[in-house]
PAKOLDREN-607852 format. One record per residue (C-alpha): residue in one letter; x, y, z; residue number from 1. Coordinates in nm, 4 decimals, padded with zeros to 6 digits, always signed. Layout:
<'a' <X Y Z> NUM> ...
REM end
This chain:
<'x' <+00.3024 -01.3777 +00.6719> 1> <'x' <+00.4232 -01.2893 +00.3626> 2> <'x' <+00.2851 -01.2514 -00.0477> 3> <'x' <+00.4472 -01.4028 -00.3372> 4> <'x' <+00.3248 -01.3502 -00.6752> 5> <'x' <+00.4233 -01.6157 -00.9186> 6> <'x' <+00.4658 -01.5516 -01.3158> 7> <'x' <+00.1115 -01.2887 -01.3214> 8> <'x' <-00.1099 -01.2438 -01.6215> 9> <'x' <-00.4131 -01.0608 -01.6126> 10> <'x' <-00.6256 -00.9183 -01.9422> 11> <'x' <-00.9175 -00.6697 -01.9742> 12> <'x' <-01.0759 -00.8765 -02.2350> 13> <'x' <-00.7784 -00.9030 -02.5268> 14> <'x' <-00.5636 -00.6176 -02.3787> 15> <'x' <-00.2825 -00.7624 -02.1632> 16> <'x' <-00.2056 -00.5284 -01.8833> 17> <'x' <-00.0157 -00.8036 -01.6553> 18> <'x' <+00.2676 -01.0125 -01.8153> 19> <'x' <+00.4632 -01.2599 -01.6254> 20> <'x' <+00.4832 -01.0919 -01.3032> 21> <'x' <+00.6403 -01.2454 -00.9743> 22> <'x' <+00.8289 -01.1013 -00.6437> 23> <'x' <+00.7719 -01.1374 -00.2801> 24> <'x' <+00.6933 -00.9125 +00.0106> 25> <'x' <+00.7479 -01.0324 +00.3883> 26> <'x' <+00.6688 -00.9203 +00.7304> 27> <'x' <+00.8821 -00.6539 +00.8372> 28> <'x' <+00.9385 -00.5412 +00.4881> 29> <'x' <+00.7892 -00.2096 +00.2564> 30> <'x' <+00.7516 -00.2521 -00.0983> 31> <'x' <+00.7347 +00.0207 -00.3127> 32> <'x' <+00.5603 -00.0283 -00.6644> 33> <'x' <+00.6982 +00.1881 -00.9537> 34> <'x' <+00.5540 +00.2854 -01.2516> 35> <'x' <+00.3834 +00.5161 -01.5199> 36> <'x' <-00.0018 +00.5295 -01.5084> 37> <'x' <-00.1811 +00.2917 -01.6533> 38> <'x' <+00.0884 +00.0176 -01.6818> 39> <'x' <-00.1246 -00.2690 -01.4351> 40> <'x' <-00.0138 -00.1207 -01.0379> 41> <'x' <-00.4185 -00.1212 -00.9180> 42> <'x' <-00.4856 -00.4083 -01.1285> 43> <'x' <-00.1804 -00.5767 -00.9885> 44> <'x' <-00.3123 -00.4587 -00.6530> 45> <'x' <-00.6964 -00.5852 -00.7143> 46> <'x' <-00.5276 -00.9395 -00.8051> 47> <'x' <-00.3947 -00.9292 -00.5131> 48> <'x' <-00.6424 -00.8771 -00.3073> 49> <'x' <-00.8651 -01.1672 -00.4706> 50> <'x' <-01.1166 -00.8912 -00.6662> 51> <'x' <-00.9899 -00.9824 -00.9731> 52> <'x' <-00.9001 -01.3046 -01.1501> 53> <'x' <-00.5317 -01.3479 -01.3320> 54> <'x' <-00.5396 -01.5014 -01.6662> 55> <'x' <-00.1915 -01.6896 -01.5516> 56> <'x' <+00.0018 -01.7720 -01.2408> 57> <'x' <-00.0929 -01.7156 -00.8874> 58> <'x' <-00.1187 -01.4777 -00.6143> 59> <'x' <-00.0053 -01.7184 -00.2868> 60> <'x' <-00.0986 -01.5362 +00.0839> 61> <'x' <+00.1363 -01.7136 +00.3576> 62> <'x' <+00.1409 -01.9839 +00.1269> 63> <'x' <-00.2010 -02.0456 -00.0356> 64> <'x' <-00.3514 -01.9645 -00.3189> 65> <'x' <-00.5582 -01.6154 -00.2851> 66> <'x' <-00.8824 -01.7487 -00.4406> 67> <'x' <-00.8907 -02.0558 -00.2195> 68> <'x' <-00.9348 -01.8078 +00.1010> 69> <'x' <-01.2604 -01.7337 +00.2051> 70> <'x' <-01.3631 -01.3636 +00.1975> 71> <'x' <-01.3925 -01.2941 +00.5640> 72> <'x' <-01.0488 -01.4977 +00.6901> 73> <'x' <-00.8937 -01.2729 +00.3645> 74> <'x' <-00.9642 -00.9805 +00.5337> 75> <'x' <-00.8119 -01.0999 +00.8692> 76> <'x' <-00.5059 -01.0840 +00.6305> 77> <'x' <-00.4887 -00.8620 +00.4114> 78> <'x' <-00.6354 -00.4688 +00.4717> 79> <'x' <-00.6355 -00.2180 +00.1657> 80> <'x' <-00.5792 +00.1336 +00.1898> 81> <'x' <-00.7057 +00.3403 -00.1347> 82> <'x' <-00.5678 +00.6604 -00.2829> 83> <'x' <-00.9146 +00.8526 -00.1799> 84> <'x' <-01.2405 +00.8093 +00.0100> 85> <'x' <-01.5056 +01.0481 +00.0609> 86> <'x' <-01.7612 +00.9009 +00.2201> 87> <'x' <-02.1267 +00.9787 +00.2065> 88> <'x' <-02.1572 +01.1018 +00.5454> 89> <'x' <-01.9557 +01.2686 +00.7813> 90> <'x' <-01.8523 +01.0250 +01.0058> 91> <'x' <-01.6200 +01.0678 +01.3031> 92> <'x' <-01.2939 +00.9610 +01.3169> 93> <'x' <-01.3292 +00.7255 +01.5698> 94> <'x' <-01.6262 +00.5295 +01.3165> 95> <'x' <-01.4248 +00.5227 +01.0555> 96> <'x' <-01.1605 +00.3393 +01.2220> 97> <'x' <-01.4182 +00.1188 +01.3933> 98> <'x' <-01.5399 +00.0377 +01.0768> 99> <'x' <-01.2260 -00.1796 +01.0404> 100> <'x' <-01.3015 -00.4227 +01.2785> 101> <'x' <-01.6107 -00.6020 +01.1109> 102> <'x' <-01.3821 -00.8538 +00.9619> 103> <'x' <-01.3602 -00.9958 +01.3081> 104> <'x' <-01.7274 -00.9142 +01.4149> 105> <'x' <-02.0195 -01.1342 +01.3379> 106> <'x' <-02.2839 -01.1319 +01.0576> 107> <'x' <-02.5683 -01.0012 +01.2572> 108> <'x' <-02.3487 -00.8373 +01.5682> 109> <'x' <-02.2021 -00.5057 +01.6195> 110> <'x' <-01.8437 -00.4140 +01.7402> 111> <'x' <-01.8483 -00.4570 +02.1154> 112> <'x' <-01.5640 -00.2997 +02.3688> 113> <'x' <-01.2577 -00.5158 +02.2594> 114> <'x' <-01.3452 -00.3418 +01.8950> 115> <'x' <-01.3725 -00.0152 +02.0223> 116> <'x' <-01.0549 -00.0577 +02.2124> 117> <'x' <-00.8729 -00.2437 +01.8670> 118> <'x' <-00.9377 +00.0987 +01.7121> 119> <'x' <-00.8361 +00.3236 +01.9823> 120> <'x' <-00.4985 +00.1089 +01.9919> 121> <'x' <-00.5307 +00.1887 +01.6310> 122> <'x' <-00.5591 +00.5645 +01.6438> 123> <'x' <-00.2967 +00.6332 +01.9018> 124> <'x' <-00.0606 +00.3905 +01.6788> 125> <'x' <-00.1086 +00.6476 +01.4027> 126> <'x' <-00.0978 +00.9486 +01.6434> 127> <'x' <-00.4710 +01.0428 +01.5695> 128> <'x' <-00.6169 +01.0238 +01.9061> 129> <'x' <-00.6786 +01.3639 +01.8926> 130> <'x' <-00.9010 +01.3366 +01.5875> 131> <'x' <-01.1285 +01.0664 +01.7714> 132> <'x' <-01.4665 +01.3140 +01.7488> 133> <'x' <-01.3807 +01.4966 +01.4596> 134> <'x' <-01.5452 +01.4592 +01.1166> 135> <'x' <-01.3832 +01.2909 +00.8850> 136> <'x' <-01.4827 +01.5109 +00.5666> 137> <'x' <-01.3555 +01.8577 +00.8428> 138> <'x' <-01.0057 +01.7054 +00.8987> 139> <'x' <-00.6815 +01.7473 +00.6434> 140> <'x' <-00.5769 +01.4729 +00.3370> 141> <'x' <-00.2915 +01.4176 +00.5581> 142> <'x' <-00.5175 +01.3371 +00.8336> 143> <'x' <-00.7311 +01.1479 +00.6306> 144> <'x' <-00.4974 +00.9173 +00.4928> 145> <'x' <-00.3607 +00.8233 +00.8480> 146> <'x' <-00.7313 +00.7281 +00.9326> 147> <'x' <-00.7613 +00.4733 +00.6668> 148> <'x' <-00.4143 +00.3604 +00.7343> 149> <'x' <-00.5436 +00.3527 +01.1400> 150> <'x' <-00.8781 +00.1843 +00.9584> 151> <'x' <-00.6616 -00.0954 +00.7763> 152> <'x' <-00.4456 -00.1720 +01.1164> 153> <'x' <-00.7933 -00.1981 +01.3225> 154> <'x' <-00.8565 -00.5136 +01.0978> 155> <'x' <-00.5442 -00.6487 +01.2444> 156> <'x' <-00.4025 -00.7496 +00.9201> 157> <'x' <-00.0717 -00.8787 +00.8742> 158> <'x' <-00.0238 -00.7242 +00.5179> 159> <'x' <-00.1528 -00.3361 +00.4015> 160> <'x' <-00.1720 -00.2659 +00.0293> 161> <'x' <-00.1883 +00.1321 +00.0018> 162> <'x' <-00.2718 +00.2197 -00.3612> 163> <'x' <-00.1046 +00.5974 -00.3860> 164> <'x' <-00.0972 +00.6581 -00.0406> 165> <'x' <+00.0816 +01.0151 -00.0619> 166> <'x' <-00.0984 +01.1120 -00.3674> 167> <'x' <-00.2502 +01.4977 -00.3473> 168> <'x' <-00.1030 +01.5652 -00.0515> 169> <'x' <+00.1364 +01.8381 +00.0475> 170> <'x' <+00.5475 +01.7931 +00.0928> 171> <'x' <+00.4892 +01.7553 +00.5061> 172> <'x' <+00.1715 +01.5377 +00.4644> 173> <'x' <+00.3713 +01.3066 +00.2064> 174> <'x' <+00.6663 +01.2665 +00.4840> 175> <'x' <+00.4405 +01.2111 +00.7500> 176> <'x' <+00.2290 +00.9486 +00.6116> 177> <'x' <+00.5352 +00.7402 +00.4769> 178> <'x' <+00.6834 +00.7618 +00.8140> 179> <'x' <+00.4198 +00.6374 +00.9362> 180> <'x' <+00.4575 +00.3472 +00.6840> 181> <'x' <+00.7673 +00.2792 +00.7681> 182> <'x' <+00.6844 +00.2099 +01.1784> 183> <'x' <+00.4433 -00.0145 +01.0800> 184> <'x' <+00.6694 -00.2173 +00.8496> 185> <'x' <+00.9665 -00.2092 +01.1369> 186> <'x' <+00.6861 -00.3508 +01.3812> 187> <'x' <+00.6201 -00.6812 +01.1624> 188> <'x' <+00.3733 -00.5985 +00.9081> 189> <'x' <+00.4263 -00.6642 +00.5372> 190> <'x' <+00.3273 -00.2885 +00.3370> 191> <'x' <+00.3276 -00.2915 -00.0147> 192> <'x' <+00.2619 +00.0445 -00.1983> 193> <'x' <+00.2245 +00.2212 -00.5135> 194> <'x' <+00.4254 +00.5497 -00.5580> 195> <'x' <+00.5442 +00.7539 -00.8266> 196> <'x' <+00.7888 +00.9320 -00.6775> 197> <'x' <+01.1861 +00.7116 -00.7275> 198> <'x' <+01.2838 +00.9530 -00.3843> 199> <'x' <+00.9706 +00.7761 -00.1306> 200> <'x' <+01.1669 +00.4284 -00.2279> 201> <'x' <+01.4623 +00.5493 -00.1637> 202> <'x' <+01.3853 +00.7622 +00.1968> 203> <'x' <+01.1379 +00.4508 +00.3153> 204> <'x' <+01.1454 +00.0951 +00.0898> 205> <'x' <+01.3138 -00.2046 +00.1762> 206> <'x' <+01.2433 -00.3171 -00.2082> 207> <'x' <+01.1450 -00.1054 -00.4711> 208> <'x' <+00.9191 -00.3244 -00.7852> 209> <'x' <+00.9247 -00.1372 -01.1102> 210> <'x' <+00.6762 -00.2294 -01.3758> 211> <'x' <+00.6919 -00.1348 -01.7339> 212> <'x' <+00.4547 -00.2646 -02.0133> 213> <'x' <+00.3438 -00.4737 -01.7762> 214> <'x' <+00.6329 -00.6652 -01.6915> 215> <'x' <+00.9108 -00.6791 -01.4160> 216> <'x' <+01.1241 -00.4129 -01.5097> 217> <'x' <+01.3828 -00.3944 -01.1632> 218> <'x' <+01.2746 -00.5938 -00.8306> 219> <'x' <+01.5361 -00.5083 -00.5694> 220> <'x' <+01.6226 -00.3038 -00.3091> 221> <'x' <+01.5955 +00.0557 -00.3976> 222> <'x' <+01.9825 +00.1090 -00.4604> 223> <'x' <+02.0137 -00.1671 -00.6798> 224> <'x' <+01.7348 -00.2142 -00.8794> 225> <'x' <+01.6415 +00.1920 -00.9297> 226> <'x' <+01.8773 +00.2901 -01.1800> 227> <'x' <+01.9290 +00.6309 -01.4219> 228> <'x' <+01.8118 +00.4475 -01.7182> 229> <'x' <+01.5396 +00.3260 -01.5349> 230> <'x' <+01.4037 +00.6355 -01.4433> 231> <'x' <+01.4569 +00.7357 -01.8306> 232> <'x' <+01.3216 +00.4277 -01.9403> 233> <'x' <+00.9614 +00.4459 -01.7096> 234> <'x' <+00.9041 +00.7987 -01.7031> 235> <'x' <+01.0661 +00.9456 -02.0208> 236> <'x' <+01.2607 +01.2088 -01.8217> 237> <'x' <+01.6568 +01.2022 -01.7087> 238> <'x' <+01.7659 +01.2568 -01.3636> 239> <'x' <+02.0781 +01.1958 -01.1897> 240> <'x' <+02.0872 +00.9780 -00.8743> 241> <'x' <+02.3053 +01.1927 -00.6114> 242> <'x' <+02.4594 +01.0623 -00.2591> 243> <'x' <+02.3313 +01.3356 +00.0283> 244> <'x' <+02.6159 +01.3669 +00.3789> 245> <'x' <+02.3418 +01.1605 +00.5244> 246> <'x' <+02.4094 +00.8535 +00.2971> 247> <'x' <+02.0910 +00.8497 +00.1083> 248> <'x' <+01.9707 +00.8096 -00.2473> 249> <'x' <+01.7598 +01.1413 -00.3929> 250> <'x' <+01.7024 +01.2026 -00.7778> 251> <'x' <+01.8094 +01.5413 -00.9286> 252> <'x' <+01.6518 +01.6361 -01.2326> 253> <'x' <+01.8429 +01.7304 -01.5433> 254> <'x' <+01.6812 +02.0343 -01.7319> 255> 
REM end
């Protein structure tokens, strides 16, 4: 299972916020998405995920064109994770997983025991058993965000799109969550995700995608295509990219 995008466009009415985008994600693999707000990552994302129509070139899901899929067999592949949720109600954790399975349940049925046990498989995959009765509005951001990630893997998807997965959440939560990520890419799945922060691609990514007026700025694994002057050039400040013992690639601020 995999996603290529082929030579993107997408407009909100005469402003161009896509412009000639392409680059693949496979099974197995985590893409990280890189950019400033507002230059095109949830729009890129929404294209994607067949809500919204490009004004050029194609979105192709294992191979066909994303608009040719029907809804229901799109969500059998492809599960989104937003940045928030808060729900109306206080659901349980166990529900809101649940909820994920009615991509495979009928139009008129309700999730029988194999669902129930798809999102109990889910849970303990995310180490959230635990959380099964609680509420989801009573439980941490941290926790929350592992129950739409257990959510998106109860659809039994083959691709997760997380828009901002780590966003508002504490230094531990942040770690924990992308870890997380990570297992789930190393079992098979293809994860692509929208960060802001140069050091998650460079802990977690397999490829790092860096967009800049809307364009392909570096596609790449994170050591190769996440550069000094790319930092400069996306986010207007200057770092230095520094070697820890451990072998890995952090950004140090200059002030």
């Amino acid at each position: 299972m995999s996603v290529a995008v082929c030579d993107l466009a997408f407009s909100y009415g005469r402003r161009p916020v896509l412009r000639g985008v392409g680059f693949t994600a496979e099974r197995g693999e985590l893409l990280c998405v890189l950019g400033p707000n507002g230059v095109g990552k949830s729009t890129l994302f929404g294209c994607i995920l067949g809500l919204l129509s490009p004004s050029g070139g194609e979105v192709l899901v294992d191979g066909r064109r994303v608009e040719g899929i029907p809804a229901r067999e799109l969500a059998r592949k492809l599960a989104y994770v937003p940045q928030s949720h808060a729900p109306t109600f206080n659901y349980s954790v166990s529900d809101m997983v649940l909820m994920g399975t009615t991509a495979r349940v009928g139009g008129i049925s309700s999730p029988g025991a194999e669902h129930i046990r798809a999102a109990a498989r889910s849970m303990e995959r995310v180490g959230i058993s635990h959380l099964a009765e609680r509420g989801y509005m009573r439980i941490s951001g941290g926790e929350r965000q592992l129950t739409l990630i257990a959510r998106a893997l109860a659809q039994r998807a083959d691709i997760i799109i997380m828009d901002e997965p780590t966003a508002n959440l504490d230094y531990g939560n942040q770690l924990r969550v992308l870890k997380c990520v990570k297992e789930l890419a190393r079992e098979g799945l293809a994860v692509i995700q929208s960060t802001h922060n140069p050091d998650h691609a460079f802990l977690f990514a397999d490829k790092a995608l860096a967009l800049r007026d809307g364009r392909v700025a570096a596609f790449g694994p994170p050591d190769e295509a996440i550069t000094e002057e790319l930092i400069a050039s996306l986010y207007g400040v200057h770092v230095r990219l520094c070697r820890t013992e451990g072998g890995a690639t952090r950004c140090e601020p200059i002030i």
